[in-house]
N, CA, C and O atoms as CSV, one atom per row, in Angstrom:
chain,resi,resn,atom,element,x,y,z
A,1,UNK,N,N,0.822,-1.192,0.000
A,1,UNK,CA,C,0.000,0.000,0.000
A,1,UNK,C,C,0.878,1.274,0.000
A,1,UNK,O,O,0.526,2.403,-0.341
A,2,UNK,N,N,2.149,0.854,0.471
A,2,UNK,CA,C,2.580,2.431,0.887
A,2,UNK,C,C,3.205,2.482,-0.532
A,2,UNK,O,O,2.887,3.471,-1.193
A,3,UNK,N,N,4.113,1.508,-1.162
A,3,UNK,CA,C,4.540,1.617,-2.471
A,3,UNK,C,C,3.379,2.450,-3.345
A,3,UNK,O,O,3.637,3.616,-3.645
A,4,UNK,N,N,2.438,2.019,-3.646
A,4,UNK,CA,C,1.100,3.053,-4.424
A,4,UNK,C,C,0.823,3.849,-4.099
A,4,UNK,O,O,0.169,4.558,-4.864
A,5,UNK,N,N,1.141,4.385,-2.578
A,5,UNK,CA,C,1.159,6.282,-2.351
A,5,UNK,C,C,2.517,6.890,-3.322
A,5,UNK,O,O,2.662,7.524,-4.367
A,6,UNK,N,N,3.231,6.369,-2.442
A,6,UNK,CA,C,4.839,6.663,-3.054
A,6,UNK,C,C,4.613,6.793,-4.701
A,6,UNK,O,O,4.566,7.976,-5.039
A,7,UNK,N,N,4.491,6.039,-5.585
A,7,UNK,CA,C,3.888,6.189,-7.060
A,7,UNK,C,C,3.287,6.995,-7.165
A,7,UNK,O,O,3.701,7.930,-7.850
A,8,UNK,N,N,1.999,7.069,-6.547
A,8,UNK,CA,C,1.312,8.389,-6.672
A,8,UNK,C,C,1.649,9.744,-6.562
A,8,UNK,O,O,1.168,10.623,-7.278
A,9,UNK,N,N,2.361,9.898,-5.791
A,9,UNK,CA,C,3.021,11.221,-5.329
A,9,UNK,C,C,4.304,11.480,-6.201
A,9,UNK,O,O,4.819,12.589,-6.061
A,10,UNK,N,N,4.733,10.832,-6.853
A,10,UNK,CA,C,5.735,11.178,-7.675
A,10,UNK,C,C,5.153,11.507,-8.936
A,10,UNK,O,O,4.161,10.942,-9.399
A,11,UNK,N,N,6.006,12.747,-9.668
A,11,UNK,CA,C,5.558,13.661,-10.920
A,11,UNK,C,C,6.908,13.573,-11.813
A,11,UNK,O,O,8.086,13.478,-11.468
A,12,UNK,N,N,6.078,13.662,-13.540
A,12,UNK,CA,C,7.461,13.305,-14.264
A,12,UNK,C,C,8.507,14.660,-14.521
A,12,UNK,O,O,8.380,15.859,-14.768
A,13,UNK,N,N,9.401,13.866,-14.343
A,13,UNK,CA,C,10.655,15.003,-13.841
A,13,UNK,C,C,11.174,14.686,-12.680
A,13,UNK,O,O,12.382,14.895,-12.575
A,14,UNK,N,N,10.537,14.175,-11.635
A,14,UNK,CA,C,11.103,13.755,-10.321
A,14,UNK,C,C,11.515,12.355,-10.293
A,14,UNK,O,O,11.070,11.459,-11.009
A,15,UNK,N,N,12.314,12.273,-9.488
A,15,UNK,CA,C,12.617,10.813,-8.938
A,15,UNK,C,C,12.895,10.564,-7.884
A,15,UNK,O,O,13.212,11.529,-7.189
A,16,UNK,N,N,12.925,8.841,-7.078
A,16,UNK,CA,C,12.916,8.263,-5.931
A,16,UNK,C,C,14.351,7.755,-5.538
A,16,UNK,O,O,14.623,6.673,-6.059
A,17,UNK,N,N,15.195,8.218,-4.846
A,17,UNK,CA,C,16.380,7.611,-4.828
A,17,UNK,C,C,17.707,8.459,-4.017
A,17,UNK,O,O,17.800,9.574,-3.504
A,18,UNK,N,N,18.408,7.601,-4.155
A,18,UNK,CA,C,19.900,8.860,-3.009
A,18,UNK,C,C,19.855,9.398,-4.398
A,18,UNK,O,O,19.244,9.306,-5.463
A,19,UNK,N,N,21.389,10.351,-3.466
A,19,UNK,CA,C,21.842,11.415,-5.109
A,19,UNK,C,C,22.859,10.830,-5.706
A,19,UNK,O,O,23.167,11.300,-6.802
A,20,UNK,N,N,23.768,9.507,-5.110
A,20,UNK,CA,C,24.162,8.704,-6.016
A,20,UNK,C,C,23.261,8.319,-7.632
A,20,UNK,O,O,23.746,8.202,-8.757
A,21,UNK,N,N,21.685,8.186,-7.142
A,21,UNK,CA,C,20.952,7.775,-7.957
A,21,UNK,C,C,20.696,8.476,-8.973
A,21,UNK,O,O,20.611,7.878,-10.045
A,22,UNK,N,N,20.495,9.957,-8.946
A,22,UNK,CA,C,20.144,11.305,-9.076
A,22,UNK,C,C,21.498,11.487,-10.286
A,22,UNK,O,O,21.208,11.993,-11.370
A,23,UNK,N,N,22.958,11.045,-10.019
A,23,UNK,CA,C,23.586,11.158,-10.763
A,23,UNK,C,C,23.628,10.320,-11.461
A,23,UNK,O,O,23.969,10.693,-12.584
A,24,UNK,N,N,23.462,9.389,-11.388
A,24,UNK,CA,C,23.549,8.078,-12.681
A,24,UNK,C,C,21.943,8.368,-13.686
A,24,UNK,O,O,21.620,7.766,-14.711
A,25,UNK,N,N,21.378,9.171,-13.166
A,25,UNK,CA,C,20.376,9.430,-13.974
A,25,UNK,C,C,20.681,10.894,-14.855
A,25,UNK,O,O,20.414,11.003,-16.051
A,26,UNK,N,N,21.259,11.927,-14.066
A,26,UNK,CA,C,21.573,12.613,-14.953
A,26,UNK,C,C,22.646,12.261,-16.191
A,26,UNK,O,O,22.699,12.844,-17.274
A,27,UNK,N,N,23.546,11.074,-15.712
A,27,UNK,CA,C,24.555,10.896,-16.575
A,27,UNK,C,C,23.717,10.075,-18.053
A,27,UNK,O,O,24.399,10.031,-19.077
A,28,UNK,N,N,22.720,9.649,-18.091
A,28,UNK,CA,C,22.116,8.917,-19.171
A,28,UNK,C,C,21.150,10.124,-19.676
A,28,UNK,O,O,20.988,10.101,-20.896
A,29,UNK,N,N,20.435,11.235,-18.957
A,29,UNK,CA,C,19.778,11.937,-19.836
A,29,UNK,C,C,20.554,12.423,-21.044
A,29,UNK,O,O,21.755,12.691,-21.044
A,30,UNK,N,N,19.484,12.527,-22.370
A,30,UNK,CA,C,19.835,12.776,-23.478
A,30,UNK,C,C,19.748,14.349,-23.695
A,30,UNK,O,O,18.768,15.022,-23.376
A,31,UNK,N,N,20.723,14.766,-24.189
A,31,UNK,CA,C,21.129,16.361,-24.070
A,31,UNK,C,C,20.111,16.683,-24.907
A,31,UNK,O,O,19.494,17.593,-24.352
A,32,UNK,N,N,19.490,16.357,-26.195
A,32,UNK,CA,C,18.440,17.095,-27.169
A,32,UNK,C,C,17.488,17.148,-26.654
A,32,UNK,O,O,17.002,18.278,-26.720
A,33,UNK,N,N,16.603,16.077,-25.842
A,33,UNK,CA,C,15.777,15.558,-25.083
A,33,UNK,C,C,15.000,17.019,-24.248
A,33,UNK,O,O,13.957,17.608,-24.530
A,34,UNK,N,N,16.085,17.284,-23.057
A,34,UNK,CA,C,16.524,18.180,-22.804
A,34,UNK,C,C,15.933,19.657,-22.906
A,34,UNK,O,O,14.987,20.160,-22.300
A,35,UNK,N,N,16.734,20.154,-23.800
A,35,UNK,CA,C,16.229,20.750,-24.673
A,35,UNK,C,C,15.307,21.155,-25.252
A,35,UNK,O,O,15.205,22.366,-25.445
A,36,UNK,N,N,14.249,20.172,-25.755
A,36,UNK,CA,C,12.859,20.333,-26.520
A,36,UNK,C,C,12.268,19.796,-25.291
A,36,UNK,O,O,11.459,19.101,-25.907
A,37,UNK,N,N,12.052,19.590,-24.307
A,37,UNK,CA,C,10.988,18.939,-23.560
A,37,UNK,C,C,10.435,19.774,-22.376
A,37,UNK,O,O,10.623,19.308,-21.252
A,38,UNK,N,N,9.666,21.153,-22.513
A,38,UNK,CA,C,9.810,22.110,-21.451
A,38,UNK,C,C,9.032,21.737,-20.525
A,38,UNK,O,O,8.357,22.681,-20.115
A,39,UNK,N,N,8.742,20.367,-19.797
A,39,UNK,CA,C,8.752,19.799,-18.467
A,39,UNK,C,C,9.508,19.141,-17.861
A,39,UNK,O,O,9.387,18.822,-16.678
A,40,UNK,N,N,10.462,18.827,-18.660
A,40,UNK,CA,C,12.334,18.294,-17.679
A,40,UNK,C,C,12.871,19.827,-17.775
A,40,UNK,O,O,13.392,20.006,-16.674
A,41,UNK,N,N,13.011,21.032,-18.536
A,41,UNK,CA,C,13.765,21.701,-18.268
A,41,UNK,C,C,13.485,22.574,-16.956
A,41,UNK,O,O,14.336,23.152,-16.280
A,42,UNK,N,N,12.272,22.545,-16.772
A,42,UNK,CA,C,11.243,23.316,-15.353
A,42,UNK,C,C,11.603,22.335,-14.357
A,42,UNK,O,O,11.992,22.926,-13.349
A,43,UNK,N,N,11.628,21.346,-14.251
A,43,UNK,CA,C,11.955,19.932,-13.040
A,43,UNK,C,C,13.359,20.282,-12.556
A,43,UNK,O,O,14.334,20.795,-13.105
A,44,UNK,N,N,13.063,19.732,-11.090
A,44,UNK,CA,C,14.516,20.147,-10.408
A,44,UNK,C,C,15.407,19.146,-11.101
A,44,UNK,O,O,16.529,19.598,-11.330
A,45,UNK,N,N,15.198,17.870,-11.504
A,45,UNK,CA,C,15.954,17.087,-12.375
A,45,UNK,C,C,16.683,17.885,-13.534
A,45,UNK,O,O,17.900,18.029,-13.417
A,46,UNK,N,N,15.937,18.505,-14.829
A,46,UNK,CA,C,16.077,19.170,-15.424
A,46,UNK,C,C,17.156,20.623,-15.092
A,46,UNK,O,O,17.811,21.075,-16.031
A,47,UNK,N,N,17.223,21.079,-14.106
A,47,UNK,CA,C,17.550,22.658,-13.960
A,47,UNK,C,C,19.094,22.034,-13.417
A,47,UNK,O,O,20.092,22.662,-13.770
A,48,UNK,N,N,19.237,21.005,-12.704
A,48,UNK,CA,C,20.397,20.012,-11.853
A,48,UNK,C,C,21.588,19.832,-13.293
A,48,UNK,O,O,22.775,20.146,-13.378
A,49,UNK,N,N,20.400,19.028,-14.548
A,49,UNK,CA,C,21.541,18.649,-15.212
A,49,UNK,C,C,21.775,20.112,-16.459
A,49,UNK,O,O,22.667,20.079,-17.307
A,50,UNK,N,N,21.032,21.003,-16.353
A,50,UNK,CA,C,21.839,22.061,-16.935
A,50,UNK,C,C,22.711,23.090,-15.924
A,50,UNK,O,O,23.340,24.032,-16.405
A,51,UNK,N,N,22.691,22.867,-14.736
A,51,UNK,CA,C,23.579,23.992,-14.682
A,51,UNK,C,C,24.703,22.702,-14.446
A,51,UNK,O,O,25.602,22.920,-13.634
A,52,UNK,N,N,24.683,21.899,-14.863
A,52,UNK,CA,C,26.255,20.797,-14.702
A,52,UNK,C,C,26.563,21.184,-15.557
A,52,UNK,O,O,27.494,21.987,-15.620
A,53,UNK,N,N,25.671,20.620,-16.908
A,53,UNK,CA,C,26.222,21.178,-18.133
A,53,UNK,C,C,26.736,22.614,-18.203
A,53,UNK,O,O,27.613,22.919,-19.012
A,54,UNK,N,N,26.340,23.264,-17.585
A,54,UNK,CA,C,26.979,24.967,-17.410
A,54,UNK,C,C,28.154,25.036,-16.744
A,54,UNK,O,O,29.121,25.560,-17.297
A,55,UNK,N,N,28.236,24.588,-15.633
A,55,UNK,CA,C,29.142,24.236,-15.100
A,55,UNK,C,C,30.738,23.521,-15.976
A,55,UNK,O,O,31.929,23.822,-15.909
A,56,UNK,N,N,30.216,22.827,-16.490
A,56,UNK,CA,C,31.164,22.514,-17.064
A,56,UNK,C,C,31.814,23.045,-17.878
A,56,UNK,O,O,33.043,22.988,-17.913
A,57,UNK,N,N,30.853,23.866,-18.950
A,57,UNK,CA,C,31.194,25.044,-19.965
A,57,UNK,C,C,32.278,25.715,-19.543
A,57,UNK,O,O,33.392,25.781,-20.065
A,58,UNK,N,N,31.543,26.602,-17.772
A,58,UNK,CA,C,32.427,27.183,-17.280
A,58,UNK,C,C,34.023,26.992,-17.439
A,58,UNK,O,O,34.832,27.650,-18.093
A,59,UNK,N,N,34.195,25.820,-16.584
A,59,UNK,CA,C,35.555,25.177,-16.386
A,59,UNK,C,C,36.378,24.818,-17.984
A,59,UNK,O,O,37.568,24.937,-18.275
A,60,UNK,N,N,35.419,24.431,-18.671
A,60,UNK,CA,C,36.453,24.549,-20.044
A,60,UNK,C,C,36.941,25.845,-20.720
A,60,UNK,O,O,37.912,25.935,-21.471
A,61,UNK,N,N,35.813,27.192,-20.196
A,61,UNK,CA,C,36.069,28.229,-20.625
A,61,UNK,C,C,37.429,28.907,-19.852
A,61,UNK,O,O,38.353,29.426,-20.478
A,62,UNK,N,N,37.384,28.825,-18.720
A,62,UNK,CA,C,38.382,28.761,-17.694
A,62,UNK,C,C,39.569,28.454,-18.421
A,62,UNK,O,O,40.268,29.371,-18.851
A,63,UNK,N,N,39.765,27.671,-18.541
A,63,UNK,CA,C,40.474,26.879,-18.975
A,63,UNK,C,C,41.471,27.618,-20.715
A,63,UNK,O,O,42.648,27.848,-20.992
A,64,UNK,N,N,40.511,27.703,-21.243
A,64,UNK,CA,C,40.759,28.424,-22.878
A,64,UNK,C,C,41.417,29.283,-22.026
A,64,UNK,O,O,42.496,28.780,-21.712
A,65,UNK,N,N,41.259,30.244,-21.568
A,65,UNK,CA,C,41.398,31.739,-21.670
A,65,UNK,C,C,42.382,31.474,-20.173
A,65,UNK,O,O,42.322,32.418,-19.385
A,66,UNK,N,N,42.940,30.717,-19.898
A,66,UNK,CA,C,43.940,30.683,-18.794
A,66,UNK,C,C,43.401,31.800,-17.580
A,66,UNK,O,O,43.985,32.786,-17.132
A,67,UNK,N,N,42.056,31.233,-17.243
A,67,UNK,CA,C,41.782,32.584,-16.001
A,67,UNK,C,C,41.852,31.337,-14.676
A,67,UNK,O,O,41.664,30.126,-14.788
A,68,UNK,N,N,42.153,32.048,-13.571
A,68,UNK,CA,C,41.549,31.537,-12.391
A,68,UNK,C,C,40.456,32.686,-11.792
A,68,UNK,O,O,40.376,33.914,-11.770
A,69,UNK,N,N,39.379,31.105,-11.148
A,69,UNK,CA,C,38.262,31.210,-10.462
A,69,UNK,C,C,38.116,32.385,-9.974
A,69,UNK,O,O,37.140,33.094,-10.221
A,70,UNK,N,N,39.043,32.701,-9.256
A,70,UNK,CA,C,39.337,34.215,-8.077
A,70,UNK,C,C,39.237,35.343,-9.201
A,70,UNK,O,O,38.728,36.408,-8.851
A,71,UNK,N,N,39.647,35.220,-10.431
A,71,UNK,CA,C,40.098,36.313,-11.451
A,71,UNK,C,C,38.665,36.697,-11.716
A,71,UNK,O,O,38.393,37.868,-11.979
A,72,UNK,N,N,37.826,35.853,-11.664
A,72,UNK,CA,C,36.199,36.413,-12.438
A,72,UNK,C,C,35.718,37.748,-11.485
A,72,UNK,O,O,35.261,38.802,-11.927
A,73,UNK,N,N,35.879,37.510,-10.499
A,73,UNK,CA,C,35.709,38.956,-9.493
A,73,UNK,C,C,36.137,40.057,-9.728
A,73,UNK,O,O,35.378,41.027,-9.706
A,74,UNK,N,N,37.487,40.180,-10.016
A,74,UNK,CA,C,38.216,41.927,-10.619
A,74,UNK,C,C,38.010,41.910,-11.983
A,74,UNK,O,O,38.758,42.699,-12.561
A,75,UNK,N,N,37.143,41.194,-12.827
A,75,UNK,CA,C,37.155,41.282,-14.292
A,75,UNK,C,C,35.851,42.249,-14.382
A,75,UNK,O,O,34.815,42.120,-13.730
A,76,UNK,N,N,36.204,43.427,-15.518
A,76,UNK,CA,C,34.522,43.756,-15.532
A,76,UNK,C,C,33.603,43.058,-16.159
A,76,UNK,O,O,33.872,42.470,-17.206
A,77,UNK,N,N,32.275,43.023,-15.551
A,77,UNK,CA,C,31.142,42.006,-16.746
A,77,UNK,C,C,31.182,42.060,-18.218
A,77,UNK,O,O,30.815,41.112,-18.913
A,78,UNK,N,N,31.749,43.475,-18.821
A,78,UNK,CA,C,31.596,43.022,-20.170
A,78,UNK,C,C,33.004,42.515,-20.883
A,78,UNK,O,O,33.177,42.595,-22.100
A,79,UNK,N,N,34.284,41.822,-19.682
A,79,UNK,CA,C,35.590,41.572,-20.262
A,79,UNK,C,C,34.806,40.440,-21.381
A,79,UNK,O,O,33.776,39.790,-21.203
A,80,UNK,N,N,35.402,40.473,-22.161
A,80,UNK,CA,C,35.160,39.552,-23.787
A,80,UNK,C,C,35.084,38.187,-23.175
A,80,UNK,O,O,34.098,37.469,-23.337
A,81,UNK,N,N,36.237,37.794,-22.397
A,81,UNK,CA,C,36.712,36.083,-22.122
A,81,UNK,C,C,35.122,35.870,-21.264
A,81,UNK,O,O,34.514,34.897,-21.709
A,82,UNK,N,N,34.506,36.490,-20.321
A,82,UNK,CA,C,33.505,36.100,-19.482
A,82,UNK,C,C,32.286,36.222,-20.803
A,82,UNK,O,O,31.790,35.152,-21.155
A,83,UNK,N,N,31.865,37.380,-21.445
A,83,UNK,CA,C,31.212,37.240,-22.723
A,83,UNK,C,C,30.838,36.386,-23.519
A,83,UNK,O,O,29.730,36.244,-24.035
A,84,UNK,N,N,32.227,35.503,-23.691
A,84,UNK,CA,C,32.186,34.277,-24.442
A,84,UNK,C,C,31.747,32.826,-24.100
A,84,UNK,O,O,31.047,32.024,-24.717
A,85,UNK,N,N,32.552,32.744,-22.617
A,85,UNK,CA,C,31.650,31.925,-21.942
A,85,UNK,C,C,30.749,32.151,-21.308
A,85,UNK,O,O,30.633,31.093,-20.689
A,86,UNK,N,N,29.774,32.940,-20.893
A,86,UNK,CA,C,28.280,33.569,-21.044
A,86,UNK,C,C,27.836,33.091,-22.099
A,86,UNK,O,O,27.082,32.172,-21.778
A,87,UNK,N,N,27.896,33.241,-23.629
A,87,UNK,CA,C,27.508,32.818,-24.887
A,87,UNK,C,C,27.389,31.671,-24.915
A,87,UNK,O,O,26.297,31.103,-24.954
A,88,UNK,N,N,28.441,31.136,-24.902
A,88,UNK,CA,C,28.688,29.429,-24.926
A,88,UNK,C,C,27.367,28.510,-23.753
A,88,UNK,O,O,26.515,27.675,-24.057
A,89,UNK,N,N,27.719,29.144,-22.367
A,89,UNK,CA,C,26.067,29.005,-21.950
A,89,UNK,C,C,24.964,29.210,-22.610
A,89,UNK,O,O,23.998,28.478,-22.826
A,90,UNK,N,N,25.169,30.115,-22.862
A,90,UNK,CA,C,23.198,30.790,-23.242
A,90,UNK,C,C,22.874,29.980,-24.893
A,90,UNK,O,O,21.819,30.190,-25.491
A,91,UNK,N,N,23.615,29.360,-25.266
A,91,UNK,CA,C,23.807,28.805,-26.505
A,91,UNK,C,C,23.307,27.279,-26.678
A,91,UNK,O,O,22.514,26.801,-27.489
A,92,UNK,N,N,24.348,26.437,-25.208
A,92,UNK,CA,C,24.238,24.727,-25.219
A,92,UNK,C,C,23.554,24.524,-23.873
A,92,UNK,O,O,22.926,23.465,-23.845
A,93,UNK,N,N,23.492,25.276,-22.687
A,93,UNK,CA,C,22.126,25.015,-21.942
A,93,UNK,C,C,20.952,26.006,-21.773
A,93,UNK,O,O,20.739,27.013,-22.447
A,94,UNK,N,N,20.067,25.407,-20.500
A,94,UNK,CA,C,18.910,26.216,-20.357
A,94,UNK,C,C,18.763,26.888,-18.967
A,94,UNK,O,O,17.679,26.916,-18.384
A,95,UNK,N,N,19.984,27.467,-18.421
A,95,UNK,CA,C,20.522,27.512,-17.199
A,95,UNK,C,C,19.979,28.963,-17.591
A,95,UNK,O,O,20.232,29.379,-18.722
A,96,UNK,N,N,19.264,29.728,-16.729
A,96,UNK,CA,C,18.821,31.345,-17.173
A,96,UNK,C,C,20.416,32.140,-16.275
A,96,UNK,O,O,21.323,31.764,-15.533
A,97,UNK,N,N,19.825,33.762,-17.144
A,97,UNK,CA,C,21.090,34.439,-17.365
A,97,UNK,C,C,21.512,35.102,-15.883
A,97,UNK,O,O,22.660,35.497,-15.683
A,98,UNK,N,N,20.389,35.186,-14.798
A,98,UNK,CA,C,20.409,35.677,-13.571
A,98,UNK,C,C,21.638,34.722,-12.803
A,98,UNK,O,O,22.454,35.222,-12.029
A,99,UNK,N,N,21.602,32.624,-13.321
A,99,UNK,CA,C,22.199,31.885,-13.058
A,99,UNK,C,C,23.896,32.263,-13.571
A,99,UNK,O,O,24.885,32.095,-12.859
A,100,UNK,N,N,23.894,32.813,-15.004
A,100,UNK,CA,C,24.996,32.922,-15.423
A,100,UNK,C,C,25.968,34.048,-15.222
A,100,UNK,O,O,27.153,34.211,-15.512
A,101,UNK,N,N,24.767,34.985,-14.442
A,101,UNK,CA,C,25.575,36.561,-14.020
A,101,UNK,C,C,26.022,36.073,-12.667
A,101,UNK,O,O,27.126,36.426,-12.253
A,102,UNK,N,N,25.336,35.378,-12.030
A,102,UNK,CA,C,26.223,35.376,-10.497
A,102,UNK,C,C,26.859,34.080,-10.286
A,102,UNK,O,O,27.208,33.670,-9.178
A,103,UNK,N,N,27.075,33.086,-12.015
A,103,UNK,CA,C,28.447,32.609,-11.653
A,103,UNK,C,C,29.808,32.975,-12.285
A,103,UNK,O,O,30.970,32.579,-12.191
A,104,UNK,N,N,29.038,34.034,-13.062
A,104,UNK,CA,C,30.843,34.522,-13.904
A,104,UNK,C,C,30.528,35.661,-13.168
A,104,UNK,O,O,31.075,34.884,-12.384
A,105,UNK,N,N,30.166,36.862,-12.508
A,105,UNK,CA,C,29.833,37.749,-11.345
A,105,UNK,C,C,30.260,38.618,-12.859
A,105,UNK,O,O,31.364,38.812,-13.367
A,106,UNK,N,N,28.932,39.009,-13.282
A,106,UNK,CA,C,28.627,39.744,-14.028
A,106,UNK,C,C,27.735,40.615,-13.802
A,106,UNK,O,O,27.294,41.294,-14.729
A,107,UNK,N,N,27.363,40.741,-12.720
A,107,UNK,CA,C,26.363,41.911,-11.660
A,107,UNK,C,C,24.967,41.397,-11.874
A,107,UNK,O,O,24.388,40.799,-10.968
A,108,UNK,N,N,24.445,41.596,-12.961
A,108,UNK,CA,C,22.929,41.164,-13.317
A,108,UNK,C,C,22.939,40.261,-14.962
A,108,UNK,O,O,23.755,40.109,-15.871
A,109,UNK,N,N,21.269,39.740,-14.615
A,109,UNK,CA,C,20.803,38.950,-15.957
A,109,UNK,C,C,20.958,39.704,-16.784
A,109,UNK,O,O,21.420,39.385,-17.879
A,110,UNK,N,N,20.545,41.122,-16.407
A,110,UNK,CA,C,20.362,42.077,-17.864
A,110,UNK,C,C,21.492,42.392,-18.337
A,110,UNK,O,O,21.634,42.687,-19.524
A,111,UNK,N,N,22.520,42.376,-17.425
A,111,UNK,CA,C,24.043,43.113,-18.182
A,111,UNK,C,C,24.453,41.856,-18.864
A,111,UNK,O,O,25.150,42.060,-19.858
A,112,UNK,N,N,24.214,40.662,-18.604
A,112,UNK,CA,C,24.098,39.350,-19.015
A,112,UNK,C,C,23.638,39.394,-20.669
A,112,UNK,O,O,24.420,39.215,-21.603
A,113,UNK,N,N,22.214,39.669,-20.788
A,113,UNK,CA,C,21.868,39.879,-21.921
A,113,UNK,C,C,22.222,41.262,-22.549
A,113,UNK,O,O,22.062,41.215,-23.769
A,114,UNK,N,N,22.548,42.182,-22.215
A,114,UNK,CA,C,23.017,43.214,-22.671
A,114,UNK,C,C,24.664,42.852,-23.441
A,114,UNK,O,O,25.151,43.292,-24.482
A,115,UNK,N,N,24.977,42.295,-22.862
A,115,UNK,CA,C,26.881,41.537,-23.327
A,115,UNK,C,C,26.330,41.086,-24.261
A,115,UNK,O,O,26.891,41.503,-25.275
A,116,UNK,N,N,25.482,40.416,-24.501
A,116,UNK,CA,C,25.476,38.705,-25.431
A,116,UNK,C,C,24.885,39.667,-26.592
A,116,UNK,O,O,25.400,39.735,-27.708
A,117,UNK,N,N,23.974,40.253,-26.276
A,117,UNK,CA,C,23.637,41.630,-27.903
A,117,UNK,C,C,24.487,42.318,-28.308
A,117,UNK,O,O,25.028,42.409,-29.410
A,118,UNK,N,N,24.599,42.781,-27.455
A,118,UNK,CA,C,26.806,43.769,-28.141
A,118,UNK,C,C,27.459,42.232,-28.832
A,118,UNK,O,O,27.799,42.092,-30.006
A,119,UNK,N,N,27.504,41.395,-27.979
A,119,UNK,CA,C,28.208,40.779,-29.579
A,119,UNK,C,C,27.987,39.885,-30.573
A,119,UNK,O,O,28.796,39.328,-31.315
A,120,UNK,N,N,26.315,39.772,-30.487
A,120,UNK,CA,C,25.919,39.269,-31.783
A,120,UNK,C,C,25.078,40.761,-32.762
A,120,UNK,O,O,24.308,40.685,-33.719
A,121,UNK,N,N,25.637,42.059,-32.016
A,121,UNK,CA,C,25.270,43.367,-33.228
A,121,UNK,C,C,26.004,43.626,-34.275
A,121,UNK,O,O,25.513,44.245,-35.220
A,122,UNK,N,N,27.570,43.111,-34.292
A,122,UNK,CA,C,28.247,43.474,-35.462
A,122,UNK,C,C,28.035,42.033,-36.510
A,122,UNK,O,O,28.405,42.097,-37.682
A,123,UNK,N,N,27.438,40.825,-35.975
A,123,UNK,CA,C,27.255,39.714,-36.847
A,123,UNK,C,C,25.914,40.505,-37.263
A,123,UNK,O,O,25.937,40.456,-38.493
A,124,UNK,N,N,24.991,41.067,-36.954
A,124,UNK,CA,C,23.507,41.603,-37.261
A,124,UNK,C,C,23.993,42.406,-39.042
A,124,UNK,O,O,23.719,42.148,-40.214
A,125,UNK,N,N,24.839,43.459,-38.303
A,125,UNK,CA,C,25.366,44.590,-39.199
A,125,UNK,C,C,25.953,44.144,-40.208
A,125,UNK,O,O,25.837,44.723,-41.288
A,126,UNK,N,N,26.523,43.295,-40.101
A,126,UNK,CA,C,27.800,42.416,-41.722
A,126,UNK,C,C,26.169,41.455,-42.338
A,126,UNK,O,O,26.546,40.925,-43.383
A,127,UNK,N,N,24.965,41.147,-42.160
A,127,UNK,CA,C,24.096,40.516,-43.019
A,127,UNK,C,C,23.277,41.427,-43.260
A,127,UNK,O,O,22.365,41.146,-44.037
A,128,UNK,N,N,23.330,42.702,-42.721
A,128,UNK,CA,C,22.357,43.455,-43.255
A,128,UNK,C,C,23.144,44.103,-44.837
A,128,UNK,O,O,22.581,44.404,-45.890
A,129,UNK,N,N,24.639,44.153,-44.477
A,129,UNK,CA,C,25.235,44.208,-45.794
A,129,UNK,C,C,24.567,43.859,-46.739
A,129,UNK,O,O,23.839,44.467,-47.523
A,130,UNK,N,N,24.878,42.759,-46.615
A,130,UNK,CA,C,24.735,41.548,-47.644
A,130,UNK,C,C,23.969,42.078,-48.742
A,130,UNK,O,O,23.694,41.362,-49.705
């Protein structure tokens, strides 16, 4: 009986289990999946495995641009290297930009989206050429 409450009370997007479990499940979700399915991306399941995926961005961006962790603090929000990996987020997950300003400490979402338009305006300007 108690198993058929337990069923009952669980909603899709959630699951029953340690966070050992929690990770072996994020490690099999399918990244497109993801993506197009806007009731895993709203689920705490969902929001868990994009800011990993963000997370991770981070650390490879880190990485490119030879910064340390401590360095994102004296950088201003619109230095290019934080810009880019901002982009690279807002691009391959669904981690919102409020998430991405206070982990590259870019003050706010909006200066967040304000960066990411400054530098897709001169790609705007070279097709209006065209």
């Amino acid at each position: 009986m108690q198993a058929i409450l337990r069923k009952r009370t669980l909603v899709r997007g959630w699951y029953w289990g340690t966070e050992q479990f929690k990770e072996v499940l994020l490690s099999r979700a399918n990244r497109k999946a993801v993506k197009r399915n806007r009731n895993y991306q709203t689920s705490q399941m969902g929001r868990d495995h994009a800011q990993e995926e963000a997370e991770e961005l981070v650390r490879l961006g880190l990485k490119k641009y030879k910064l340390k962790e401590e360095a994102l603090e004296g950088l201003p929000g619109s230095d290019e290297r934080k810009v880019a990996i901002a982009e690279s987020i807002h691009r391959n997950t669904t981690v919102s930009q409020a998430w991405t300003a206070e982990r590259l400490r870019m003050k706010s979402a909006a200066n967040v989206s304000q960066q990411l338009g400054r530098k897709r305006e001169p790609e705007r300007a070279s097709v209006r050429l065209l």
